[in-house]
DRENLUM-928841 format. One record per atom (N, C-alpha, C): z, x, y; residue number from 1. Coordinates in Angstrom, 2 decimals, padded with zeros to 5 digits, always signed. Atoms other than C-alpha are relative to their C-alpha. Layout:
N
<<Z,X,Y>,NUM>
...
***
This chain:
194
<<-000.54,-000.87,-001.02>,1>
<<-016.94,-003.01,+011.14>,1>
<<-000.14,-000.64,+001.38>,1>
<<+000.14,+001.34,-001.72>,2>
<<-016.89,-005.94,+014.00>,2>
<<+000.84,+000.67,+000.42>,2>
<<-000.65,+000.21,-001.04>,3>
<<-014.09,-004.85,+015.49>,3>
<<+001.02,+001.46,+000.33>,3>
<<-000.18,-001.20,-000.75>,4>
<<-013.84,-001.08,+016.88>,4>
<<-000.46,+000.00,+001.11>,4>
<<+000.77,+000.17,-001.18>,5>
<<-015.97,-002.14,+019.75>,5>
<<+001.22,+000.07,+001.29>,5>
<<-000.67,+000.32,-000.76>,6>
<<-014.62,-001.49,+022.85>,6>
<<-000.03,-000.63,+001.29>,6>
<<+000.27,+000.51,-000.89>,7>
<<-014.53,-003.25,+026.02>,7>
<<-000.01,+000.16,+001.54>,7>
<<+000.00,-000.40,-001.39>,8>
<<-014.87,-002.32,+029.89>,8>
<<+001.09,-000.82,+001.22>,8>
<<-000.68,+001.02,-000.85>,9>
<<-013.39,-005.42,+031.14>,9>
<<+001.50,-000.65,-000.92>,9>
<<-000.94,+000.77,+001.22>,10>
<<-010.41,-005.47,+028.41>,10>
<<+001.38,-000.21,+001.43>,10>
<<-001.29,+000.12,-000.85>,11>
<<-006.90,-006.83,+029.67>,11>
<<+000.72,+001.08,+000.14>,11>
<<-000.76,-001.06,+000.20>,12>
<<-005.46,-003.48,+028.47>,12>
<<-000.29,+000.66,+001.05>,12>
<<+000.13,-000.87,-000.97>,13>
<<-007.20,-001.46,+031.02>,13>
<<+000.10,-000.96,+001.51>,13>
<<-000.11,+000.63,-000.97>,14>
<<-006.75,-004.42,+033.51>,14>
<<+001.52,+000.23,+000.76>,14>
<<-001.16,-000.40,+000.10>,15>
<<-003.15,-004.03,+032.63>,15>
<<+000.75,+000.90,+000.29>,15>
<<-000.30,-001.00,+000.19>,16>
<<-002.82,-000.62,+032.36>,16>
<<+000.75,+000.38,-000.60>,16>
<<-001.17,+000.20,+000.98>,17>
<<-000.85,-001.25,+029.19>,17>
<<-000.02,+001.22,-001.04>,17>
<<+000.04,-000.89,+000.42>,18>
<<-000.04,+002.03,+027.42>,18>
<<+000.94,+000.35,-001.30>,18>
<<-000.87,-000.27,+001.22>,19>
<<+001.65,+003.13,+024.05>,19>
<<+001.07,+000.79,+000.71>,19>
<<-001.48,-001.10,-000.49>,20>
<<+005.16,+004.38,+024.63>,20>
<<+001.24,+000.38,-001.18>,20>
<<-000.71,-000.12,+001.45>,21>
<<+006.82,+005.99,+021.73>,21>
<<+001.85,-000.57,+000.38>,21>
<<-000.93,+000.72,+000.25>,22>
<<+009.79,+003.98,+020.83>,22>
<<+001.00,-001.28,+001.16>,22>
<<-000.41,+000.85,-001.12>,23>
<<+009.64,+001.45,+023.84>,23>
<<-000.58,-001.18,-000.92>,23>
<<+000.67,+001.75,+000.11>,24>
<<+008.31,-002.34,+023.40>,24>
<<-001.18,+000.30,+000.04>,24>
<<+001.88,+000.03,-000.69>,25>
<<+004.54,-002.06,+022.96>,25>
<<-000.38,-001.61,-000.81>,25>
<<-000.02,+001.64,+000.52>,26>
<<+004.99,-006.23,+021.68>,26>
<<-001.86,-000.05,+000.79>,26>
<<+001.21,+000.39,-001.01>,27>
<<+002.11,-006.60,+024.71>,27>
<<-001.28,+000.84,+000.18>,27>
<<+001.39,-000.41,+000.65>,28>
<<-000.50,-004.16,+023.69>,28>
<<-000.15,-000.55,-001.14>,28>
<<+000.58,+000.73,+001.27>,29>
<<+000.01,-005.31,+020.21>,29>
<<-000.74,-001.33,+000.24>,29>
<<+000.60,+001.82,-000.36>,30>
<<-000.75,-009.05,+021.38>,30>
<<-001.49,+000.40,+000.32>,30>
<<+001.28,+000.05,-000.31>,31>
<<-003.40,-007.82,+023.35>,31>
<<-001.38,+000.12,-000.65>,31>
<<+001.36,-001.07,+001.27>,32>
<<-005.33,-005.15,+020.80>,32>
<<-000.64,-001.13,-000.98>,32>
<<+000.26,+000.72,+001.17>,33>
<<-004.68,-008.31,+018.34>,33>
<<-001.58,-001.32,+000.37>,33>
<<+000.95,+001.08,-000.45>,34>
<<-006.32,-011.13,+020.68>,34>
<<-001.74,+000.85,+000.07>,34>
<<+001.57,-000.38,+000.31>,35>
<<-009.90,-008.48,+021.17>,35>
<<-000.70,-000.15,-001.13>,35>
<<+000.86,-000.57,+000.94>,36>
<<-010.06,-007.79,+017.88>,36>
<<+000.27,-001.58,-000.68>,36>
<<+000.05,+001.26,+000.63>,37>
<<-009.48,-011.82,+016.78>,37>
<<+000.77,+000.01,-001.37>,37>
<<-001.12,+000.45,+001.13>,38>
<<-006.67,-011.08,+014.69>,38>
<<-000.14,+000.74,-001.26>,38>
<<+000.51,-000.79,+001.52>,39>
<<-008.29,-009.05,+012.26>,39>
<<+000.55,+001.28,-000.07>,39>
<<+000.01,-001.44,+000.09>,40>
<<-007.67,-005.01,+011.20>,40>
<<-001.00,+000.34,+000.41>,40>
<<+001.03,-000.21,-000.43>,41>
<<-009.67,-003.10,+013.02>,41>
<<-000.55,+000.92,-001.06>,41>
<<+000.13,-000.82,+000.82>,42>
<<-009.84,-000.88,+010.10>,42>
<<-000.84,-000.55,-001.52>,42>
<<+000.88,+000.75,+000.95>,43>
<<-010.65,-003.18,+007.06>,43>
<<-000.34,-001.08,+000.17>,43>
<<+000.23,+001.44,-000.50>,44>
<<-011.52,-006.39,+009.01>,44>
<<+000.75,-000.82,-001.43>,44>
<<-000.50,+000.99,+000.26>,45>
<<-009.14,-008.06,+006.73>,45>
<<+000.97,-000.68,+001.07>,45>
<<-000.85,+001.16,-000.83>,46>
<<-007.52,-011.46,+008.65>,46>
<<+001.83,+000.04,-000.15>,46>
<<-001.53,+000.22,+000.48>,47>
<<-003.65,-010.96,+009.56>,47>
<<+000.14,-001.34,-000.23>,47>
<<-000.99,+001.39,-000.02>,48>
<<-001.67,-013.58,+008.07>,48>
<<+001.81,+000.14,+001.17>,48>
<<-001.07,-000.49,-000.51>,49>
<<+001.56,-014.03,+009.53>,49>
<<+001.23,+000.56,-000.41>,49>
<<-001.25,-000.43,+001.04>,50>
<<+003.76,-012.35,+007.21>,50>
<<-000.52,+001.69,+000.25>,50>
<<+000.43,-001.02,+000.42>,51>
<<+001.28,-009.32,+007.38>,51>
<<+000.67,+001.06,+001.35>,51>
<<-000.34,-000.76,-000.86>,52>
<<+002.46,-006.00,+009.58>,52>
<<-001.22,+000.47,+001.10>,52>
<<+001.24,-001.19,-000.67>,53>
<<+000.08,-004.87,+011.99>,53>
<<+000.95,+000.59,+001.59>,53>
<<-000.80,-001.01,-000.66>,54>
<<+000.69,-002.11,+013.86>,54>
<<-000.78,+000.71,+001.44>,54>
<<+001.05,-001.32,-001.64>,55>
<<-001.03,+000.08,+017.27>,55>
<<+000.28,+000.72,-000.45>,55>
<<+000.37,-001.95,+001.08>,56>
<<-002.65,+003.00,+015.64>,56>
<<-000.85,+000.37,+001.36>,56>
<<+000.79,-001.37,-001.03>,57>
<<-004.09,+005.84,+017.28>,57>
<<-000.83,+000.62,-000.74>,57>
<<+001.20,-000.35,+000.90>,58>
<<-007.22,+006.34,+015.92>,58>
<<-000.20,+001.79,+000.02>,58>
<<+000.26,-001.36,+000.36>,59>
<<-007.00,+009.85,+016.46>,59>
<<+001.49,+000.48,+000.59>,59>
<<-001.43,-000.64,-000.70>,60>
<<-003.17,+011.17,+016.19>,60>
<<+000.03,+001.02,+000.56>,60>
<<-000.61,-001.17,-000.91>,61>
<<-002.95,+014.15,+017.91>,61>
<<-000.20,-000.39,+000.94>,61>
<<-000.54,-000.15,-001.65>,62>
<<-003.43,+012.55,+021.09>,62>
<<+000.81,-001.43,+000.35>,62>
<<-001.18,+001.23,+000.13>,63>
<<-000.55,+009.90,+020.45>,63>
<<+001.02,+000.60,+001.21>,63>
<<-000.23,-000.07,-001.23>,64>
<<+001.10,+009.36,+023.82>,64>
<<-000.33,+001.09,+000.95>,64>
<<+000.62,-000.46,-001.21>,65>
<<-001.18,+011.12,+026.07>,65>
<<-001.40,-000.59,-000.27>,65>
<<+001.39,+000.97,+000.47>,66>
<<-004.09,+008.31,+024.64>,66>
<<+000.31,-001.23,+000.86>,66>
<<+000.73,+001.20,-000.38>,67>
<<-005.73,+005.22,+026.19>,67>
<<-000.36,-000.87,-000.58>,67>
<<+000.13,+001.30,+000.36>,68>
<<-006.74,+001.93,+025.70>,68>
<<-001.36,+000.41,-001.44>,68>
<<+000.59,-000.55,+000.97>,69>
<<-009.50,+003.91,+023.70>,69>
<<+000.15,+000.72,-001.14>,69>
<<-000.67,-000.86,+001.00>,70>
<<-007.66,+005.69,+021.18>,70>
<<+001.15,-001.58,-001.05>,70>
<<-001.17,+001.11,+000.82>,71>
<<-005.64,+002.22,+020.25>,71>
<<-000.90,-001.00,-000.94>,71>
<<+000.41,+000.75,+000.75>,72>
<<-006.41,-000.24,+017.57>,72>
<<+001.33,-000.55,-000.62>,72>
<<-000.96,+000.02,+001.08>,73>
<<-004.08,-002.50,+015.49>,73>
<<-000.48,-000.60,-001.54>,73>
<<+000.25,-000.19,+001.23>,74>
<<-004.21,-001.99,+012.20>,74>
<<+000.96,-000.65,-001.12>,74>
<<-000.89,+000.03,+001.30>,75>
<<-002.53,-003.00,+008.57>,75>
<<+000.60,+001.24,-000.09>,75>
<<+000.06,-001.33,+000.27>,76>
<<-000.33,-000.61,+008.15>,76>
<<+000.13,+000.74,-001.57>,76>
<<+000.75,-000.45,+000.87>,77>
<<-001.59,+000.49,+004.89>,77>
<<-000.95,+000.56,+000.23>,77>
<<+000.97,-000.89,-000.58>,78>
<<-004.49,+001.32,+006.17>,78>
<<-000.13,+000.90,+000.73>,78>
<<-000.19,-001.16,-001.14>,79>
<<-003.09,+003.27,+009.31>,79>
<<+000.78,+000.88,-001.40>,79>
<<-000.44,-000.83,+000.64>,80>
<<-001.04,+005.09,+006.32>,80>
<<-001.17,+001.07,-000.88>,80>
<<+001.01,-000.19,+000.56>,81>
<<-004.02,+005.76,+004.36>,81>
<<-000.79,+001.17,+001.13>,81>
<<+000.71,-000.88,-000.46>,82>
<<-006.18,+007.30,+007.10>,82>
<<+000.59,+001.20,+000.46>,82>
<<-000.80,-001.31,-000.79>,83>
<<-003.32,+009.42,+008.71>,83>
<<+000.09,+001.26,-001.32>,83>
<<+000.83,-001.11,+000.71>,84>
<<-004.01,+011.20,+005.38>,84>
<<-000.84,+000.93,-000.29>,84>
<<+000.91,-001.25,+000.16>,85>
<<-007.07,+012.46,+005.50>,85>
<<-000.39,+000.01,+001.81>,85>
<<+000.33,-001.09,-001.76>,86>
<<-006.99,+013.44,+009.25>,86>
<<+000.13,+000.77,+000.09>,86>
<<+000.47,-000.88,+000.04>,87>
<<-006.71,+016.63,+007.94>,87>
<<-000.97,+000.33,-000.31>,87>
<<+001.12,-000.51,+000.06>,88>
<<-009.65,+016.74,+006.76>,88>
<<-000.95,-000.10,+000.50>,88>
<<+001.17,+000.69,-001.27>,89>
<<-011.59,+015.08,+009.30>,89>
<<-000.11,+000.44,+001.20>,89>
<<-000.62,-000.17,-001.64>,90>
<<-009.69,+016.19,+012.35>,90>
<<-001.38,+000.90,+000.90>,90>
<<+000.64,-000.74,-001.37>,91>
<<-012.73,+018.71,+013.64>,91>
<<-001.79,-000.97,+000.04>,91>
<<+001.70,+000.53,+000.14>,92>
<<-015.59,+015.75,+012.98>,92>
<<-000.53,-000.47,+001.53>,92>
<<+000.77,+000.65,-001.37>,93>
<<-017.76,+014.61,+015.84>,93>
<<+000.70,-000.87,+000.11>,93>
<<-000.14,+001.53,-000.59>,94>
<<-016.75,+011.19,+016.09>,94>
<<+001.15,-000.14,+000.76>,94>
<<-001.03,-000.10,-000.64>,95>
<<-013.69,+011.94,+017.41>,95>
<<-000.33,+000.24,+001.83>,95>
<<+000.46,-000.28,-001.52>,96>
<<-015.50,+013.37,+020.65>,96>
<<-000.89,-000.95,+000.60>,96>
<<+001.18,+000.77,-000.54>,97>
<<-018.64,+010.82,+020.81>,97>
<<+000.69,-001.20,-000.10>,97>
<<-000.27,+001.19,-000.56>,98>
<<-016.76,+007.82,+019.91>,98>
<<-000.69,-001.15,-000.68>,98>
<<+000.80,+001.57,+000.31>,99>
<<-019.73,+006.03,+018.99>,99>
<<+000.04,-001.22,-000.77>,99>
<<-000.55,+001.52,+000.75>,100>
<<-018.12,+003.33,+016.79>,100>
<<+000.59,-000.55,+001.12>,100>
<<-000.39,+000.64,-001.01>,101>
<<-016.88,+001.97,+019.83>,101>
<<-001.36,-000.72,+000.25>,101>
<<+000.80,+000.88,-000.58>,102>
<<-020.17,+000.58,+020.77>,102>
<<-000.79,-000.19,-001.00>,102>
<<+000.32,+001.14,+000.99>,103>
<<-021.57,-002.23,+018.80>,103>
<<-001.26,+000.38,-001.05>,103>
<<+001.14,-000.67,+000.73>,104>
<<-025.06,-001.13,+018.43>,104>
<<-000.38,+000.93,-000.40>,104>
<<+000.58,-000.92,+001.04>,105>
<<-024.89,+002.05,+017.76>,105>
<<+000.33,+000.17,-000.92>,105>
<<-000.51,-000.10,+001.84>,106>
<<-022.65,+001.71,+014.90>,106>
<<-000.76,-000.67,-000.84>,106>
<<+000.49,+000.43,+001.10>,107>
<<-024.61,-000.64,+013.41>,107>
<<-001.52,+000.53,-000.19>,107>
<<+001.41,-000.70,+000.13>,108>
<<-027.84,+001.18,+013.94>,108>
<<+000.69,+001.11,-000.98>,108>
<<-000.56,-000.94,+001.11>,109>
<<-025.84,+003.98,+011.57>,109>
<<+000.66,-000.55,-000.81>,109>
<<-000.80,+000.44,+000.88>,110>
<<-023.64,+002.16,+009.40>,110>
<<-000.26,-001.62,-000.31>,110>
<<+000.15,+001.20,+000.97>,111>
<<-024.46,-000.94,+007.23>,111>
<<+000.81,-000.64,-001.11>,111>
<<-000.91,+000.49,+001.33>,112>
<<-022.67,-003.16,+004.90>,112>
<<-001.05,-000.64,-000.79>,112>
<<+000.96,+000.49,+001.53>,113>
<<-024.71,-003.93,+001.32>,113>
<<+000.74,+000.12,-001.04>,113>
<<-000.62,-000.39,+001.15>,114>
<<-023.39,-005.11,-001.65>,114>
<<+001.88,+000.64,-000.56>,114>
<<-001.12,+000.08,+000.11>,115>
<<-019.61,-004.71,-001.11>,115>
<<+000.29,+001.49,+000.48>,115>
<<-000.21,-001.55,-000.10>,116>
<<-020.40,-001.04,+000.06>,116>
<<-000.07,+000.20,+001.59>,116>
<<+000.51,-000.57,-001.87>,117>
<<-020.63,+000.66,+004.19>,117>
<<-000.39,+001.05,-000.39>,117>
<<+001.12,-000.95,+000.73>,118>
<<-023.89,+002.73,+003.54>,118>
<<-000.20,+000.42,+001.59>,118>
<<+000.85,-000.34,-001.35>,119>
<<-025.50,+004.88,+006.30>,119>
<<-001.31,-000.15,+000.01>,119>
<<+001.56,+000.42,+000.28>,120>
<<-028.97,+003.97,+007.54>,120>
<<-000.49,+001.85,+000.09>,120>
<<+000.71,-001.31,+000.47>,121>
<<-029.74,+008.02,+007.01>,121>
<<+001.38,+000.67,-000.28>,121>
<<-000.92,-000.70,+000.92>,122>
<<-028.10,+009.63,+004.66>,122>
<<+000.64,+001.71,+000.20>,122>
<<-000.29,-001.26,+000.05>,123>
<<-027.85,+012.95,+006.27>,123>
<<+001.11,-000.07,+001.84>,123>
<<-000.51,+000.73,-001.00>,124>
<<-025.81,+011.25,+009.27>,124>
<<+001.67,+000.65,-000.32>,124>
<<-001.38,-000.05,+000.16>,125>
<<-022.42,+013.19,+008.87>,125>
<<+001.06,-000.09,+000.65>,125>
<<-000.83,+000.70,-000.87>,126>
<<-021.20,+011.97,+011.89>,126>
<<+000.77,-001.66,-000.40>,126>
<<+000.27,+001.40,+000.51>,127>
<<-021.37,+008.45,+010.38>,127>
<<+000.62,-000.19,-001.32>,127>
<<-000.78,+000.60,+000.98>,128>
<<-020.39,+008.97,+007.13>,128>
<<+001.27,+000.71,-000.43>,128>
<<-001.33,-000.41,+000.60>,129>
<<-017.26,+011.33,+007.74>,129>
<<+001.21,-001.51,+000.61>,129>
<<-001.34,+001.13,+000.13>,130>
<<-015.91,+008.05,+009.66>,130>
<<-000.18,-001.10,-001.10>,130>
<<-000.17,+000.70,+001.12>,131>
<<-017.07,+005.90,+007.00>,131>
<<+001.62,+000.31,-001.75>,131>
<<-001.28,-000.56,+000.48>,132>
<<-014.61,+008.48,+005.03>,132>
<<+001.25,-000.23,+000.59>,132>
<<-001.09,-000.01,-000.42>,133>
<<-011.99,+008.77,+007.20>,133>
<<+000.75,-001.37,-000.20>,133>
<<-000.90,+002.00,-000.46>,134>
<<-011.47,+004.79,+007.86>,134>
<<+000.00,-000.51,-001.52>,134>
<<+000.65,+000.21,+001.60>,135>
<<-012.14,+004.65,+003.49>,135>
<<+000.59,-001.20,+000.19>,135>
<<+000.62,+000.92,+000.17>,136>
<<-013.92,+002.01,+003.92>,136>
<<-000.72,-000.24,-001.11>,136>
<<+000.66,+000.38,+001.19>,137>
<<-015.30,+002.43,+000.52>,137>
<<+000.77,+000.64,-000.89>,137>
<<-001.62,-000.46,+000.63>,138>
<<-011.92,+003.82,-000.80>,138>
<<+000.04,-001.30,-001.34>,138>
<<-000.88,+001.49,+000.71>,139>
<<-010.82,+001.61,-004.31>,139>
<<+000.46,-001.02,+000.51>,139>
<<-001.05,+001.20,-000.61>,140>
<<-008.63,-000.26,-002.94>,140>
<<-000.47,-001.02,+000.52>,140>
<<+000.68,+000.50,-000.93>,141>
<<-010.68,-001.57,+000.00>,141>
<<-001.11,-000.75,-000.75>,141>
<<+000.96,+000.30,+000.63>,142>
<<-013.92,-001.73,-002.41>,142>
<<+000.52,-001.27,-000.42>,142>
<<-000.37,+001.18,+000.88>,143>
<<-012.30,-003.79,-004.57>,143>
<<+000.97,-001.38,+000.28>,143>
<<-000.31,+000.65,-000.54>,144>
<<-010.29,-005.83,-002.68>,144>
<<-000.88,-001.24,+000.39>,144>
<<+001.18,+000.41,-000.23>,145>
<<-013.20,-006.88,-000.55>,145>
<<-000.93,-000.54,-001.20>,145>
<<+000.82,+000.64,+001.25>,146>
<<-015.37,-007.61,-003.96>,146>
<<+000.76,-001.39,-000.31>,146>
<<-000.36,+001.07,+000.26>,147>
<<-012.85,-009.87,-005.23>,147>
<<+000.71,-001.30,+001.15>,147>
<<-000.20,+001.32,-000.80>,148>
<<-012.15,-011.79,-001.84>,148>
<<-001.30,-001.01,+000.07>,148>
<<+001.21,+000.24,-000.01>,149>
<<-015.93,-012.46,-002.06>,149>
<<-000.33,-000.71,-001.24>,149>
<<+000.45,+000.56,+001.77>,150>
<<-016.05,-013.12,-005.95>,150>
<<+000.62,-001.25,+000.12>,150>
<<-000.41,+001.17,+000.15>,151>
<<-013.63,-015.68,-005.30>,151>
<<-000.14,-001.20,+001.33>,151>
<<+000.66,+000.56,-000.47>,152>
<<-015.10,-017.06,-002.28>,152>
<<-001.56,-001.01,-000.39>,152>
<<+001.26,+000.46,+000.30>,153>
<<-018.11,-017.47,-004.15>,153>
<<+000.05,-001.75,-000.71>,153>
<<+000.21,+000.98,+000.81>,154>
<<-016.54,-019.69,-006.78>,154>
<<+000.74,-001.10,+000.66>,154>
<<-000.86,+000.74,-000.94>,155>
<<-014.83,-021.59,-004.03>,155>
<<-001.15,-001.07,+001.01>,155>
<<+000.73,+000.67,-001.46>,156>
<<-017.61,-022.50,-001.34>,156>
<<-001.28,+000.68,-000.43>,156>
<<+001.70,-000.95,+000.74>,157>
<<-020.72,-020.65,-003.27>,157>
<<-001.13,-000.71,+000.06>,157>
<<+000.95,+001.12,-000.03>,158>
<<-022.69,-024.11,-003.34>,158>
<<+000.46,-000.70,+001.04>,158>
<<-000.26,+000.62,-001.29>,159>
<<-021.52,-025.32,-000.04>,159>
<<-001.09,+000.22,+000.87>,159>
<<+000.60,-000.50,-001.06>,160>
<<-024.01,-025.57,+002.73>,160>
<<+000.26,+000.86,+001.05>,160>
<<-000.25,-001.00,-001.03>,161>
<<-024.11,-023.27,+005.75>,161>
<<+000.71,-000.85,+001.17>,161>
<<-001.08,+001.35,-001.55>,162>
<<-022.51,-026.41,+008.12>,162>
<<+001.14,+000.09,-000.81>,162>
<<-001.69,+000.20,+000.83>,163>
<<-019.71,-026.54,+005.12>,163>
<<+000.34,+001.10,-000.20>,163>
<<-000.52,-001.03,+000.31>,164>
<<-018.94,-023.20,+004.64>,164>
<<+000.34,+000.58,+001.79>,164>
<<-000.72,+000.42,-001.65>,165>
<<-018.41,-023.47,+008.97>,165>
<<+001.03,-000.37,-000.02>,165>
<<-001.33,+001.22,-000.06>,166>
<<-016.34,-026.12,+008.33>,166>
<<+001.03,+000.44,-000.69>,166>
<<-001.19,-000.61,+000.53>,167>
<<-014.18,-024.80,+005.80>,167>
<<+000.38,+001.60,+000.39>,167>
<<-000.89,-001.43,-000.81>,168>
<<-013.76,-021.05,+007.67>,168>
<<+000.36,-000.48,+001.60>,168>
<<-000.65,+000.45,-000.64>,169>
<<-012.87,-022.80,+010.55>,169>
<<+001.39,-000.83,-000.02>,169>
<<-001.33,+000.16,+000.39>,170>
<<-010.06,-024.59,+008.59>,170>
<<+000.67,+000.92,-000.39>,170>
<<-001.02,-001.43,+000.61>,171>
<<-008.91,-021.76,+006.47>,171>
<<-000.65,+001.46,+000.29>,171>
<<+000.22,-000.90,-000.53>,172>
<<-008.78,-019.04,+008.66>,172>
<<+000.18,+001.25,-000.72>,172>
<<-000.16,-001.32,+000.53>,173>
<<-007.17,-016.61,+006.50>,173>
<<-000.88,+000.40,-001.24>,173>
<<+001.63,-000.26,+001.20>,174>
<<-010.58,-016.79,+003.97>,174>
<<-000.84,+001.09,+000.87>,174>
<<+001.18,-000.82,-000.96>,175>
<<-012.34,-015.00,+006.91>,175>
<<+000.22,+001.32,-000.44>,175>
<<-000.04,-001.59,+000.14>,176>
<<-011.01,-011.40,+006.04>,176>
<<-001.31,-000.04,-000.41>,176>
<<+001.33,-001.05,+000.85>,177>
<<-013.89,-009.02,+004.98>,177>
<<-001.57,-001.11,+001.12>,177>
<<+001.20,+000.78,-001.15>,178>
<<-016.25,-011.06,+008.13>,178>
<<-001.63,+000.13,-000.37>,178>
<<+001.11,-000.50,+000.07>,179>
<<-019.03,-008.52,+007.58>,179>
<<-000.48,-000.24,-001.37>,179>
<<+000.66,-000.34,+001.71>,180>
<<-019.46,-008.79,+003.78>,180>
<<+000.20,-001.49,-000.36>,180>
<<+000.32,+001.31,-000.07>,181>
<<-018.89,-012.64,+004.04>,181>
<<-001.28,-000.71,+000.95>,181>
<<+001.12,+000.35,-000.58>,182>
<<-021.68,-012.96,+006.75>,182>
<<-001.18,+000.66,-000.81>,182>
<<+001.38,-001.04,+000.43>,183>
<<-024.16,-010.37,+004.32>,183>
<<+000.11,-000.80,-001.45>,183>
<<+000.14,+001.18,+000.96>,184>
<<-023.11,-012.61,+001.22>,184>
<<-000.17,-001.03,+000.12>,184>
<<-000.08,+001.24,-000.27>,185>
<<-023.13,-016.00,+002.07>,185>
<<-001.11,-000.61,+001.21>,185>
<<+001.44,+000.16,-000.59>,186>
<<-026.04,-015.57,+004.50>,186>
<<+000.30,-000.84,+001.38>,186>
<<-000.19,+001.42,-001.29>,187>
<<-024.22,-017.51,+007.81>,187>
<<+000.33,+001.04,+000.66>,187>
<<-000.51,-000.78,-001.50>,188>
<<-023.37,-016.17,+010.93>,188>
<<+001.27,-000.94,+000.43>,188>
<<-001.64,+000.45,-000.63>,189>
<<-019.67,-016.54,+012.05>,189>
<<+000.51,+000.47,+001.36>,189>
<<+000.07,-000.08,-001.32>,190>
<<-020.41,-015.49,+015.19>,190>
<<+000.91,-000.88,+000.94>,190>
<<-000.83,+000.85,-000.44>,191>
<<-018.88,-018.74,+016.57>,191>
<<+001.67,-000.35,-000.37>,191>
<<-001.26,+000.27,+000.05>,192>
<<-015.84,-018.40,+014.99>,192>
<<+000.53,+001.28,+000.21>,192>
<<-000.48,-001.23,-000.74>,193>
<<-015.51,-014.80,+016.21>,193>
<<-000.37,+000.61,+001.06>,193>
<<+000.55,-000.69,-001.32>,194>
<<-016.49,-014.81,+019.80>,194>
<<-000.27,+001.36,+000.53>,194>
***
């Protein structure tokens, strides 16, 4: 979940670049894409360039009268997926606090182990209705994620931590799933995701 974080000093609010239903938003997309390093902000899988990503509104009902805080771009699979269960989510906290926006407190509540996003207290239902909402541990996602990892393993599994650098710095589009490749493989990719 690297990349919900949001930023104070982003270009968007430098910009004052705003969603405009059925205008050009080419230049938020660019932008949303360059913070978040190209990834979904939703399942940190890596766009390729074939893939769609889209400016979602993490919380539709306030689609064009939202901010640089309400945007993300997403797969849109995934934006299809969640706009699903935003009925059932629509009256949760997180919508008002936010707090997946900032780095540490999400990860002080929400953990990745084992191919899963667990809460560090289990009675946290702020935490784990967005873990729901964003299903992040949805089939699809689960298993996806498992087997980008399974076959990472048998790929670069006995590689050192300088060679498994070296080769996600060549093949960029291996990086999807960041968090569950830095908690398997034991490296920090920090440097290749400023």
């Amino acid at each position: 979940m690297k990349f919900l974080t949001k930023h104070i000093n982003s270009d968007i609010l430098t910009e004052d670049l705003k969603y405009k239903s059925g205008a050009d938003n080419s230049r938020l997309r660019i932008k949303l894409l360059e913070e978040q390093h190209n990834f979904c902000a939703y399942t940190e899988k890596y766009f390729s360039n074939i893939d769609c990503a889209e400016v979602e509104h993490f919380n539709p009902s306030l689609k064009d009268t939202d901010n640089y805080y309400n945007y993300y771009t997403t797969l849109r699979y995934a934006n299809q997926q969640k706009i699903s269960k935003y009925p059932i989510y629509k009256k949760s906290d997180f919508f008002k606090t936010l707090f997946f926006q900032d780095d540490a407190e999400l990860k002080s509540r929400i953990y990745y182990e084992d191919f899963e996003y667990l809460l560090t207290n289990k009675d946290d239902r702020e935490a784990g209705d967005l873990v729901g909402y964003l299903g992040l541990n949805d089939d699809y996602l689960y298993g996806e994620r498992m087997m980008h990892i399974d076959r990472l393993k048998s790929t670069i599994g006995d590689f050192t931590p300088e060679q498994k650098q070296t080769y996600f710095k060549k093949y960029k589009n291996d990086l999807s799933f960041p968090t569950a490749i830095e908690y398997e493989f034991e490296i920090d990719l920090s440097a290749l995701l400023p």
